[in-house]
C-alpha positions in Angstrom: -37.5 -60.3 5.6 -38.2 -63.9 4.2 -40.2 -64.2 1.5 -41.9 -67.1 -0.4 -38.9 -67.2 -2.4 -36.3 -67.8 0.0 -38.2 -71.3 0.5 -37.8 -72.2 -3.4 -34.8 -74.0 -3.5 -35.5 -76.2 -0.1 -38.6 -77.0 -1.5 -37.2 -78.4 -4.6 -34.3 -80.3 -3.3 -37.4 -81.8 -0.8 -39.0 -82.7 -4.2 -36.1 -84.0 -5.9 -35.1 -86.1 -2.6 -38.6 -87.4 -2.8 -39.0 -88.2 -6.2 -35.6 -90.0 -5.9 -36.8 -92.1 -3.1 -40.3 -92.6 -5.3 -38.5 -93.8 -8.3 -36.7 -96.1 -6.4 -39.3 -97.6 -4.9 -41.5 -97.9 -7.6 -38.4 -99.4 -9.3 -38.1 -102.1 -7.1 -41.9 -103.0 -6.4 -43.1 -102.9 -9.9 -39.9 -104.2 -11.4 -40.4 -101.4 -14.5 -37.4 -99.5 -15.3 -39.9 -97.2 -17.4 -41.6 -95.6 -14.2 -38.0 -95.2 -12.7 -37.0 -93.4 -16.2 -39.8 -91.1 -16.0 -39.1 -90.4 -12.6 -35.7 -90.0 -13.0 -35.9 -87.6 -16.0 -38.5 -85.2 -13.9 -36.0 -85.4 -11.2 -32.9 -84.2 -13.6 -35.7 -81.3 -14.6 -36.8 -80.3 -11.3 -32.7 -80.1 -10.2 -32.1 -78.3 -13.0 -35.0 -75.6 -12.4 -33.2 -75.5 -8.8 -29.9 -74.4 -10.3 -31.0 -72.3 -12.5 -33.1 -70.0 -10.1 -30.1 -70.4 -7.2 -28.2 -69.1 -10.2 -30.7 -66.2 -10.7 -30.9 -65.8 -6.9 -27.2 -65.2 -6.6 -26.6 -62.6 -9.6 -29.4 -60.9 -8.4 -26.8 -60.5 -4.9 -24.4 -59.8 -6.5 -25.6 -57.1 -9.0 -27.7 -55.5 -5.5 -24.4 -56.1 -3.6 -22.2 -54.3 -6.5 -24.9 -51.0 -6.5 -24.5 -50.5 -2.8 -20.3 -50.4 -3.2 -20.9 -47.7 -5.7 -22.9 -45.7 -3.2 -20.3 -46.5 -0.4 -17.6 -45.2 -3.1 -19.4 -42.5 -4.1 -20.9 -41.5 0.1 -17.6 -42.2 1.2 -15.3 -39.7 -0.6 -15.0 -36.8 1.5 -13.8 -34.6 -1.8 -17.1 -35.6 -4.0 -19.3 -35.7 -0.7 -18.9 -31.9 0.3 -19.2 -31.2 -3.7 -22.6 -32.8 -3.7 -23.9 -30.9 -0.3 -22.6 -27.6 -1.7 -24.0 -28.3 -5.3 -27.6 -29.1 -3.1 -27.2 -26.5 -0.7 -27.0 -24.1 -4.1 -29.9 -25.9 -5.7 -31.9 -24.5 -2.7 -31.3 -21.0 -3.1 -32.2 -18.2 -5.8 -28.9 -19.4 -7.6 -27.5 -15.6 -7.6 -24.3 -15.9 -6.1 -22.1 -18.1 -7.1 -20.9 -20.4 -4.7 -18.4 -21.9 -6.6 -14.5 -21.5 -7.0 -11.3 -22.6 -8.1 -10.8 -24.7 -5.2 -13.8 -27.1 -6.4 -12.4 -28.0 -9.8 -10.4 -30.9 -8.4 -13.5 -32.1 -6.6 -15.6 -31.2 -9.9 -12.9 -33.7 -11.5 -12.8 -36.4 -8.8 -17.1 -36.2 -9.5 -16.8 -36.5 -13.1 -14.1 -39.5 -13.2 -16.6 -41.3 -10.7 -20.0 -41.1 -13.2 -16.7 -41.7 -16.3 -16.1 -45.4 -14.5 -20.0 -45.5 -14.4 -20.3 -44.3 -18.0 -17.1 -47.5 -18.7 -19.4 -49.8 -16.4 -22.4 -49.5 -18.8 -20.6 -49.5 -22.1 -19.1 -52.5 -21.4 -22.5 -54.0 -20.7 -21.4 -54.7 -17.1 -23.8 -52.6 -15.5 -27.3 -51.0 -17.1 -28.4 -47.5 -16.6 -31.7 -48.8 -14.8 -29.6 -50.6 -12.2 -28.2 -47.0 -11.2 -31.3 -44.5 -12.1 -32.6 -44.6 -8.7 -29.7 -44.3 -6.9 -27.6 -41.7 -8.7 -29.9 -40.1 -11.0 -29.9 -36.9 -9.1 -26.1 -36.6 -8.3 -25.5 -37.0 -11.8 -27.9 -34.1 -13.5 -26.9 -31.9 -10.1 -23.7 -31.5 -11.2 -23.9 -32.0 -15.2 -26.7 -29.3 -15.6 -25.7 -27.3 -12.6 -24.6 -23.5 -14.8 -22.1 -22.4 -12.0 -20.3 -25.5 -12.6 -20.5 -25.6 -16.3 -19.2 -22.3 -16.1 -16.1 -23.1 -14.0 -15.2 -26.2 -15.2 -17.0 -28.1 -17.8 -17.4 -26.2 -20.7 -14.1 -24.7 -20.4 -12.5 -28.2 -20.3 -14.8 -30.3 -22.0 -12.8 -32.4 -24.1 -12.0 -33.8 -20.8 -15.2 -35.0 -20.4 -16.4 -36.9 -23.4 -17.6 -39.9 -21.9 -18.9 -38.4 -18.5 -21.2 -36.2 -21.6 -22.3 -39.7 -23.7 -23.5 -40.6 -20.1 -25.4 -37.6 -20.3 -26.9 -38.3 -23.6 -27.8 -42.1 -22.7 -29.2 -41.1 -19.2 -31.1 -38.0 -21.0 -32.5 -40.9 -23.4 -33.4 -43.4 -20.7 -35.2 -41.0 -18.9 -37.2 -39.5 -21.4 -38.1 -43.5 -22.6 -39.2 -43.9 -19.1 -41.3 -40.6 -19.0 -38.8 -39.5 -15.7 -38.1 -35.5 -15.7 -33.9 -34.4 -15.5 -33.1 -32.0 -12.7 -32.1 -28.6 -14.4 -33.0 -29.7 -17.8 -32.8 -25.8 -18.7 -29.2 -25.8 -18.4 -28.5 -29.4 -19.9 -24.7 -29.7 -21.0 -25.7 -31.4 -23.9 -26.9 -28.5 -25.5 -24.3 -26.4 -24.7 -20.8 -28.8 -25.5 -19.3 -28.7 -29.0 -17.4 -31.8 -29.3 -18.3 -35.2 -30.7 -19.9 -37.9 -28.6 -19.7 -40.6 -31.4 
């Protein structure tokens, strides 16, 4: 869908085109390299307002661009997939059996080491945690505050998991900033890990 926005930058090259041809003109019927200076100078301020918002224009693609491969990476592996629909199909129940088992800790791995290169992403200031909110929010808390899995695999091994848990914590903080509830709060890991997250 086009918006007014996509016709920004033709609209300014138009201008600076025209004011080019203006100050020429002007130049040469009025002889006064004053009215072409002026001209010029609004010209060099008007192309450099188009390359700054084609610069914005393009990050902006980019950044959108980089979110959707994350959801590809994330959609896309069959191991962290079929975690995610068992971990919701459990969500939907009374939560009294225990679906989980030993054969899920290597998927409960490959989901952790995906939200570690998010946690990596966003402390190197590549990404921000509002860029990825919408998106991944609930995969996240699903699996972090889910009890069965806790149980199974991330309290017993969660030294393994430091920086998967200071993703917790910054995504616990955004949240509450933002006034946003966090699925299974009741069970939140943070509350229940004993090592450091400095």
């Amino acid at each position: 869908m086009n918006t007014h926005k996509d016709f920004v930058t033709p609209i300014i090259v138009g201008l600076i085109i025209l004011s080019s041809i203006t100050s020429g003109t002007l130049v040469m019927v009025f002889h006064d390299e004053f009215i072409g200076q002026a001209i010029t100078t609004i010209t060099a301020v008007i192309g450099a307002c188009a390359i700054w918002l084609q610069m914005n224009k393009n990050k902006r693609l980019n950044e959108g661009e980089f979110i959707v491969n994350l959801n590809k990476q994330f959609t896309e592996n069959k191991l962290t997939y079929d975690l995610f629909l068992k971990m919701e199909k459990y969500e939907r129940t009374d939560k009294t059996k225990n679906p989980f088992t030993e054969d899920d800790i290597s998927a409960i791995a490959a989901y952790m080491t995906f939200f570690e290169v998010i946690y990596s992403l966003i402390s190197r200031k590549i990404i921000k945690i509002w860029m990825i909110d919408d998106l991944f929010a609930y995969q996240f808390f699903l699996l972090i505050n889910n009890a069965r899995v806790q149980e199974i695999e991330l309290l017993p091994c969660q030294k393994y998991y430091v920086n998967v848990f200071r993703l917790a914590k910054l995504w616990h903080e955004y949240r509450d900033q933002e006034g946003c509830s966090v699925l299974n709060d009741e069970d939140n890991i943070l509350k229940k890990i004993n090592v450091p997250l400095i």
